[in-house]
C-alpha positions as CSV (number, residue, x, y, z in Angstrom):
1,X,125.8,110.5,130.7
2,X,126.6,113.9,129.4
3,X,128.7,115.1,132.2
4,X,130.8,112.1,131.2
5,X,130.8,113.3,127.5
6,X,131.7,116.7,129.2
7,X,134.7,115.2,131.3
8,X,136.0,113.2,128.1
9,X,135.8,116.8,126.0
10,X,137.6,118.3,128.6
11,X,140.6,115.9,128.0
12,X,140.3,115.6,124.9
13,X,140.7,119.6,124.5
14,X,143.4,119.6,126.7
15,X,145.5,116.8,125.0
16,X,144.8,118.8,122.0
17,X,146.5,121.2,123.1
18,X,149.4,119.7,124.9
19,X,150.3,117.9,121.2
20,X,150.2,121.6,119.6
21,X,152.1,123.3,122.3
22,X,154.9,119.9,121.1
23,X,154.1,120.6,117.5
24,X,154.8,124.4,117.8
25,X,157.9,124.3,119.6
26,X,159.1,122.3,117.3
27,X,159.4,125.2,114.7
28,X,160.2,128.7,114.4
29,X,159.2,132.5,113.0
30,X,156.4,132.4,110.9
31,X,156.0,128.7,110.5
32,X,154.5,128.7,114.2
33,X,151.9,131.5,113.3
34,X,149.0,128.7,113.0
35,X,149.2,127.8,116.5
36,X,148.5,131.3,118.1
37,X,144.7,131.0,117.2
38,X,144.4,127.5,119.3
39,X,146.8,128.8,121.4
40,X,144.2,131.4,122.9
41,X,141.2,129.1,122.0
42,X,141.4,126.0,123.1
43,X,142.2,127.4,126.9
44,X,139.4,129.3,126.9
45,X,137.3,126.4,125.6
46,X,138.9,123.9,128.3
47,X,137.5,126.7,131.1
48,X,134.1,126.8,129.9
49,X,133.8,123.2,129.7
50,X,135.2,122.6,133.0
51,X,133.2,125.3,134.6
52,X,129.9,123.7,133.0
53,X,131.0,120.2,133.2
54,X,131.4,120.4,136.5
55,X,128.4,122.4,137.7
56,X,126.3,120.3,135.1
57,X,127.5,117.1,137.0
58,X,126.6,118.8,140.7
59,X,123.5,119.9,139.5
60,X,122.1,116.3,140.7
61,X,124.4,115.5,143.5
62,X,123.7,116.2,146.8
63,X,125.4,116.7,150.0
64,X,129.2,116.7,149.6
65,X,129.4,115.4,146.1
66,X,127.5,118.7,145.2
67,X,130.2,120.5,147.2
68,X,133.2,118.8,145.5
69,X,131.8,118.7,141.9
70,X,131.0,122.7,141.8
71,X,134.1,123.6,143.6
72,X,136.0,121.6,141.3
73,X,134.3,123.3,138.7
74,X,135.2,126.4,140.5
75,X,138.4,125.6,141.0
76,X,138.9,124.4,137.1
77,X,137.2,127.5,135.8
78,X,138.6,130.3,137.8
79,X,142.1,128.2,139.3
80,X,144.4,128.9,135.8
81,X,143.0,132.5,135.8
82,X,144.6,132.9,139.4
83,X,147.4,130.9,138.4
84,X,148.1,132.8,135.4
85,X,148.7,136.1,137.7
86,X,150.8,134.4,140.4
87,X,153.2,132.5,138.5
88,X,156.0,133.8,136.6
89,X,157.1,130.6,134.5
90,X,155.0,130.1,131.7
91,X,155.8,126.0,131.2
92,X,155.1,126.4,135.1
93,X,151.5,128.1,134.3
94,X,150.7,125.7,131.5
95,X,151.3,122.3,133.9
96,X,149.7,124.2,137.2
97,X,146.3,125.0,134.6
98,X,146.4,121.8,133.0
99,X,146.3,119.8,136.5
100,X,143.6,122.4,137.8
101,X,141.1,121.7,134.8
102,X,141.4,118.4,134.6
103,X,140.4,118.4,138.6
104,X,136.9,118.4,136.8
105,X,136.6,115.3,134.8
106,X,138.4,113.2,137.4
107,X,135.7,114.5,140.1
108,X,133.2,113.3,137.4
109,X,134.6,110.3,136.5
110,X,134.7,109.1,140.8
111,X,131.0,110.8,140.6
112,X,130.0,108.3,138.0
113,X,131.5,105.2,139.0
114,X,130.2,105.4,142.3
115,X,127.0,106.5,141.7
116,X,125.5,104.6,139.2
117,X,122.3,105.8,136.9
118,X,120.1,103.8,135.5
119,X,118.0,105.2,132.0
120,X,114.2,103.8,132.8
């Protein structure tokens, strides 16, 4: 049940994002000076959850679902940081990041529809 809550944060901090990256485009000089703060945040926030999300979910998975959930935690985590050097476009960097971490939640969400828990 957390790592779901997890997975759904992780959206939900990136589609906060996405609407403020809209939002400040839509204006210009010092107007836009509220959106640096989340700018650098909510990235940074989206990382850590994916990274613990996903190695949170893995912690009780075994075999190959253990492999998949911590190397798309991995892959969440540490795949925007890479991306971030070896891309030159920045629209091209935010869509390439944004696909990476959300590699997390959609690992959990197959984890826990297929593997269903039962609270005794």
């Amino acid at each position: 049940m957390a790592s779901r809550v997890l997975a759904a944060v992780v959206v939900a901090v990136v589609v906060v994002y996405h609407v403020l990256r809209v939002l400040a485009s839509q204006c210009s000089g010092a107007a836009c000076d509220w959106y640096i703060p989340f700018s650098l945040l909510l990235p940074i926030v989206a990382l850590a959850l994916a990274g613990v999300g996903g190695a949170y979910a893995g912690r009780g998975a075994g075999g190959v679902w253990f492999l998949l959930l911590n190397g798309c935690a991995g892959l969440g985590a540490f795949g925007p940081i890479v991306a971030a050097f070896l891309l030159s476009d920045n629209d091209t960097k935010v869509w390439v990041s944004t696909v990476l971490v959300l590699t997390v939640p959609a690992s959990i969400g197959i984890y826990a529809a297929t593997h269903r828990t039962t609270i005794t």
